[in-house]
C-alpha positions as CSV (number, residue, x, y, z in Angstrom):
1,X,0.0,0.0,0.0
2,X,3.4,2.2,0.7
3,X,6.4,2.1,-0.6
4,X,9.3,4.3,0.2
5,X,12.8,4.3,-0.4
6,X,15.5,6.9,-2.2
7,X,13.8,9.7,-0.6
8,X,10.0,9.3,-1.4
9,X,6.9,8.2,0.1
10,X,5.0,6.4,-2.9
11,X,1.1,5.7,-2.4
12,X,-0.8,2.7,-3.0
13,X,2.1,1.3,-5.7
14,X,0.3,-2.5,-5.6
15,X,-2.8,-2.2,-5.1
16,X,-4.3,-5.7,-4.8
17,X,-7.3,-6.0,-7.0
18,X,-9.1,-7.6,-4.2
19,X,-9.2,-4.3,-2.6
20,X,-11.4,-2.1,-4.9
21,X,-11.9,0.3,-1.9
22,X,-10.6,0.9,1.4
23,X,-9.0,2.8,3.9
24,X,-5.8,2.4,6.5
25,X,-4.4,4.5,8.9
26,X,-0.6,4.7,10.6
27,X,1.3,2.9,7.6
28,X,5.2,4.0,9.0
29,X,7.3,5.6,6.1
30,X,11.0,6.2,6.1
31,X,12.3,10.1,7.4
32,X,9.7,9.6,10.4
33,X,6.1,9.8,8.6
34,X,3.3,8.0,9.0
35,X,0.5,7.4,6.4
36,X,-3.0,7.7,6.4
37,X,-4.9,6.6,3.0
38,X,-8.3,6.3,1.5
39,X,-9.6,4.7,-2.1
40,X,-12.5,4.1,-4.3
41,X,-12.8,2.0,-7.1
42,X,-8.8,1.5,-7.5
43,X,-8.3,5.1,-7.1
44,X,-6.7,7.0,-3.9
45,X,-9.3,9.6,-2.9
46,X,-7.8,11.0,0.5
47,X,-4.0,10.9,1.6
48,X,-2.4,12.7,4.9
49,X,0.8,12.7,5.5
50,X,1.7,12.8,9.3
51,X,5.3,14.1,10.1
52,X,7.0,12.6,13.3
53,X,10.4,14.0,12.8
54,X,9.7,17.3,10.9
55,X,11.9,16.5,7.7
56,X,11.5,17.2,4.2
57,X,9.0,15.0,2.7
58,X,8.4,13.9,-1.0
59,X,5.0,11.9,-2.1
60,X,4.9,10.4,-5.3
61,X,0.7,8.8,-7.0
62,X,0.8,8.0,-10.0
63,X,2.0,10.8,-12.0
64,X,1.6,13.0,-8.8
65,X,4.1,14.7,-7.1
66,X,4.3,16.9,-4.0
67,X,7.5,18.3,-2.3
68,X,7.1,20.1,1.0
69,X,8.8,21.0,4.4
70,X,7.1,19.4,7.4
71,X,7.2,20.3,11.1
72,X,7.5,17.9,13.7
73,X,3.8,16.5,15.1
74,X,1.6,18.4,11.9
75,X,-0.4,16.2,9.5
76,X,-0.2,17.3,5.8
77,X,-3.3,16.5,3.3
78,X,-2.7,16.1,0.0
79,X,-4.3,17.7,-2.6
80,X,-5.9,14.9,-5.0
81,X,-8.5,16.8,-6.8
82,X,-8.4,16.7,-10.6
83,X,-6.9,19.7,-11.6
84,X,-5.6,20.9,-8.2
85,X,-1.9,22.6,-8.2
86,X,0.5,20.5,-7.0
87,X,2.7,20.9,-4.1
C-alpha cells in the first residue's frame, strides 16, 4: 500500500485487485512519517501525510508529485482533486 525508499513516500504502488476500496491508517514511512490513506474504485481519494520528525517529505501517486517542508507532530493532506496545483 506504501512504498518508500531513495527519498519518497509512494502511495498505493500495488494495489491488490481484491481491494477495490478501502482505507488504512498509521502505515510507517522512512524520514519519520506515518500514512493515512483512503480509495475508491482503484483510485486514492484522500492521503495525509503525518510528520513525526519534521523532515522534508516527498509523495509520489501516480503521476503526482508533491515536495514540502514538514514540522515535527503536523499532519499534511494532500491535494488529489483533478486539476488541483500541486505541491
Amino acid at each position: 500500500l506504501v512504498q518508500s525508499h531513495m527519498g519518497s513516500i509512494h502511495l498505493l504502488p500495488a494495489l491488490p485487485k481484491a481491494w477495490p476500496t478501502g482505507n488504512v491508517k498509521g502505515l510507517c514511512a522512512r524520514g519519520g512519517f506515518e500514512v493515512e490513506l483512503r480509495w475508491e474504485n482503484g483510485r486514492l481519494v484522500q492521503a495525509v501525510i503525518h510528520s513525526k520528525a519534521g523532515l522534508p517529505c516527498r509523495v509520489a501517486y501516480g503521476d503526482r508529485k508533491w515536495e514540502f517542508t514538514t514540522v515535527a507532530g503536523k499532519s499534511y493532506p494532500l491535494s488529489l482533486a483533478e486539476g488541483a496545483p500541486r505541491r
